[in-house]
N, C-alpha and C positions, 0 to 999 in steps of 0.2 A: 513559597514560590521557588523557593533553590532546589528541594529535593522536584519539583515539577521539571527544572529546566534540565540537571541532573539525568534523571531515571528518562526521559524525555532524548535527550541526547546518548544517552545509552543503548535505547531503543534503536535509534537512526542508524549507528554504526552494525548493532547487530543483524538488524531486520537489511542494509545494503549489503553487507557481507555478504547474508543468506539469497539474496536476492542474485548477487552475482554469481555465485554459486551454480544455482539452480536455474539459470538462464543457460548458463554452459550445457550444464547436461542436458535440460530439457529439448533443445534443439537434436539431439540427438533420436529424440523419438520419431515414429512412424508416425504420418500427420491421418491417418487412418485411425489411429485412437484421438486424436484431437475433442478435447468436450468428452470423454468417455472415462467412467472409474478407472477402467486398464488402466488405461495413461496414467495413473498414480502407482498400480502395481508393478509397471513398466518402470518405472524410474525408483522404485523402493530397490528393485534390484543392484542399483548403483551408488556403493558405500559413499561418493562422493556429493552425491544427490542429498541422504538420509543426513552428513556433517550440516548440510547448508539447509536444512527443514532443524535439524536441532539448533542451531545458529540461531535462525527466524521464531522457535521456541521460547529460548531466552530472550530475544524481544520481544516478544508479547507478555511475557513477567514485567520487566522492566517498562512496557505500553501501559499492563493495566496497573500497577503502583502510580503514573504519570497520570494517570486518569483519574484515579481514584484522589490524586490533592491536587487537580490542576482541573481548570475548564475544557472543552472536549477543542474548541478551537484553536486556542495555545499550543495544544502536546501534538494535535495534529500539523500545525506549522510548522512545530517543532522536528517532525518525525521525518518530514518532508524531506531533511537533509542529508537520506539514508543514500537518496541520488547521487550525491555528493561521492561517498564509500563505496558504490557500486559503479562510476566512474575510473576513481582510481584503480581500483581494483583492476578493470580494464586494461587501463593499463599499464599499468606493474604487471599482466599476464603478457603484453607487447611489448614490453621493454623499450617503453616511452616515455619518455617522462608528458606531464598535463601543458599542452601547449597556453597559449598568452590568451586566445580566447576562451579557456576551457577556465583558467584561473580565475578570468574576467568576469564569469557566469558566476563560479561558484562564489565568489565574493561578495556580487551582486545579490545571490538566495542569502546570506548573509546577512547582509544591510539589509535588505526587507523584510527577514523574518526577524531582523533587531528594531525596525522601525514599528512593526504590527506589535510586537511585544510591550514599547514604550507605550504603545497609544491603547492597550486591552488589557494593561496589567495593574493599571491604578484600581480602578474599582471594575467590577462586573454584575450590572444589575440579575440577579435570577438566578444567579451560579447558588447552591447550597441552599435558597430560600423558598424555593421551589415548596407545595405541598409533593410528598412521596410518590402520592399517585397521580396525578398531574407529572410528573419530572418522568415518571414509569410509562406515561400514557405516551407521551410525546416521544421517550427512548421506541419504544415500542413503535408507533407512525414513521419514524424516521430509519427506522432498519427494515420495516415492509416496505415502506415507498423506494428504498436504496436497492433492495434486495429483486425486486419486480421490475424495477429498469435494467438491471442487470441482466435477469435473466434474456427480459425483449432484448436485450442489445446482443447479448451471447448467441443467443440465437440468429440473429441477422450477420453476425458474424462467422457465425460454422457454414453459413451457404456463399459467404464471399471468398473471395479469393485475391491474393498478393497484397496490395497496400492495403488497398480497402479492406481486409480481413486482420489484418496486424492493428490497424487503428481500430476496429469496432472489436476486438476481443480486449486489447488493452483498456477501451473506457470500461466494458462490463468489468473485468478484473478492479478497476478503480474505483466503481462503485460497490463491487463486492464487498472490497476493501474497508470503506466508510462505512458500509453496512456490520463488518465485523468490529468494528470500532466502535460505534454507538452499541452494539449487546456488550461488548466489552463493558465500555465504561456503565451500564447498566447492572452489570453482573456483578463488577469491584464492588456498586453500592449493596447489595444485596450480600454479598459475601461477607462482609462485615457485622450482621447477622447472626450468625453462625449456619453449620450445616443445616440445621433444621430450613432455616430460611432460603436457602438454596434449592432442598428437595422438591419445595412448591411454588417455586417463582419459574417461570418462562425462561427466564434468561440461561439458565443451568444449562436449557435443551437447547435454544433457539443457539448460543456460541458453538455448539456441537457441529448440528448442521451449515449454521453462517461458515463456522472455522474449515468444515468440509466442501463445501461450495468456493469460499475464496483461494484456496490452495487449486482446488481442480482448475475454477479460469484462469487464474495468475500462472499457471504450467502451463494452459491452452496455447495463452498467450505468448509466452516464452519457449513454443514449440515453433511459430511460425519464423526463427531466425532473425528477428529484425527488432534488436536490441537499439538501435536510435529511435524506433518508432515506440515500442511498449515500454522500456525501461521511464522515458519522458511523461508519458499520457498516465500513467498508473502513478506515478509522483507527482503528477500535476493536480488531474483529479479527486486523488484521493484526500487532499485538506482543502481544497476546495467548497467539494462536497460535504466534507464536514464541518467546515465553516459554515455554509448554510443550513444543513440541520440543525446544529446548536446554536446558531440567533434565532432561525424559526423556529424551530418547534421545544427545544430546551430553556428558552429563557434567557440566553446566555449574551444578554444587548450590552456591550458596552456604553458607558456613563460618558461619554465622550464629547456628546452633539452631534449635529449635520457634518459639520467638516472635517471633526476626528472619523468621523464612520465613512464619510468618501475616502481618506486617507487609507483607511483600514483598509478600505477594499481594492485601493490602487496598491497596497502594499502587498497583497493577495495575487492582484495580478500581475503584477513585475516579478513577485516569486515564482509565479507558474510558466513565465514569460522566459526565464533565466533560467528554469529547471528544464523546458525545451532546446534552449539553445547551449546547456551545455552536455545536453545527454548527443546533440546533433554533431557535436566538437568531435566526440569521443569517437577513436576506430572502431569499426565494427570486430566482434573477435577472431580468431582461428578458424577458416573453416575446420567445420566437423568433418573427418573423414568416416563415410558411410561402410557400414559391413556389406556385401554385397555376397549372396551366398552365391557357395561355387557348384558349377551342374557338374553329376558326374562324365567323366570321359567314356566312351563305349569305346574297348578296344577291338580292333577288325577280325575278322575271324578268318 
């Protein structure tokens, strides 16, 4: 459970780092590539873009180690508090310090990802005892059903515009999310195997494209300028949703009773509760100043 909470909070710092990073820049793009491969070749061009994808690198090592000895609910509550590092980050770029409601949030995600832990970490029915192909069938259900809501939602999002398009590209990025998460921790198991088992299992291919598709929405989303809106919804979301596919479809019930498992899920929602209200604290960043090419002059004859 220590190297769970460990590599788990390793993650959170590095995947907010990368997250704040990459929000910076990515606002800088043309919202014409928005949802478009460009928009990835667009921002590879910017050495400080490329620091904050290899930042988010190294946590997804540190995510799937977290995965791979811990249940998929846990590391995902766990990870939740990358919000937390991409806050500050904020502003340490405003030369602010975290004002009293911003502290009040973050302490609050805290206390209820310490409370959900108390009440999920004694026993966890299904976690490891799972048949292989049962625990595979269910990884599998639960990264198509994550992956297909996404896309509908990504979609209903590249035709909206202003709030309404900052919210509906942030939930697909946060389901994308969960969807990369589940092939993750599907993968860990398989990779343990050796290569060979790798070669022929799904998951080798399927984190290829998950890890390609969630980078593209998560930029989309980080392209529309409204860092209290996505930064929130994509931290909210994303353990949410994985809290539900891993009670449904993994096995992953705690041994708790009726009132540990209300507890559980109130503890879920005052994390997601506190992770809006302290991403809504935070200033919005620096405006981007845009390039604006210059026309030539025609001189008079």
């Amino acid at each position: 459970m220590i190297l769970t909470i460990v590599t788990s909070l390793i993650a959170a710092v590095l995947y907010g780092a990368g997250a704040a990073v990459e929000q910076r820049q990515a606002a800088k793009a043309p919202e014409s590539s928005a949802g478009r491969p460009r928009l990835l070749l667009q921002l590879a061009r910017q050495p400080l873009w490329l620091a904050g994808i290899a930042t988010q690198v190294g946590g997804f090592a540190a995510h799937a180690v977290a995965l791979r000895s811990g249940p998929l609910a846990t590391v995902q509550m766990l990870v939740a508090l990358e919000l937390v590092v991409a806050v500050v980050m904020v502003r340490v770029w405003s030369h602010r310090p975290l004002s009293r409601a911003s502290w009040t949030a973050a302490l609050t995600v805290v206390a209820a990802i310490a409370a959900f832990l108390a009440l999920t970490s004694r026993s966890t029915a299904g976690h490891g005892s799972a048949a292989p192909h049962h625990a595979a069938t269910g990884a599998a259900l639960g990264a198509a059903s994550a992956a297909a809501c996404a896309v509908a939602t990504a979609v209903l999002g590249l035709r909206a515009a202003g709030r309404r398009r900052a919210v509906l590209l942030a939930l697909a990025a946060g389901l994308a999310d969960s969807c990369s998460a589940v092939v993750t921790l599907a993968f860990s198991h398989v990779a343990s195997h050796g290569p060979a088992a790798l070669a022929t299992s799904w998951t080798c291919y399927a984190l290829v494209v998950c890890g390609t598709g969630n980078v593209l929405l998560t930029q989309t989303a980080y392209q529309t300028g409204r860092p209290l809106i996505t930064l929130p919804i994509i931290s909210a979301v994303t353990p949410v949703v994985s809290v539900a596919i891993g009670i449904g479809l993994l096995g992953e019930t705690p041994r708790v009773g009726v009132a540990g498992g209300i507890a559980a899920a109130v503890a879920v929602l005052v994390t997601s509760f506190a992770l809006v209200c302290l991403a809504r604290s935070a200033p919005p960043p620096e405006p981007v100043p845009q390039t604006v090419p210059r026309t030539p002059v025609l001189s008079k004859c």
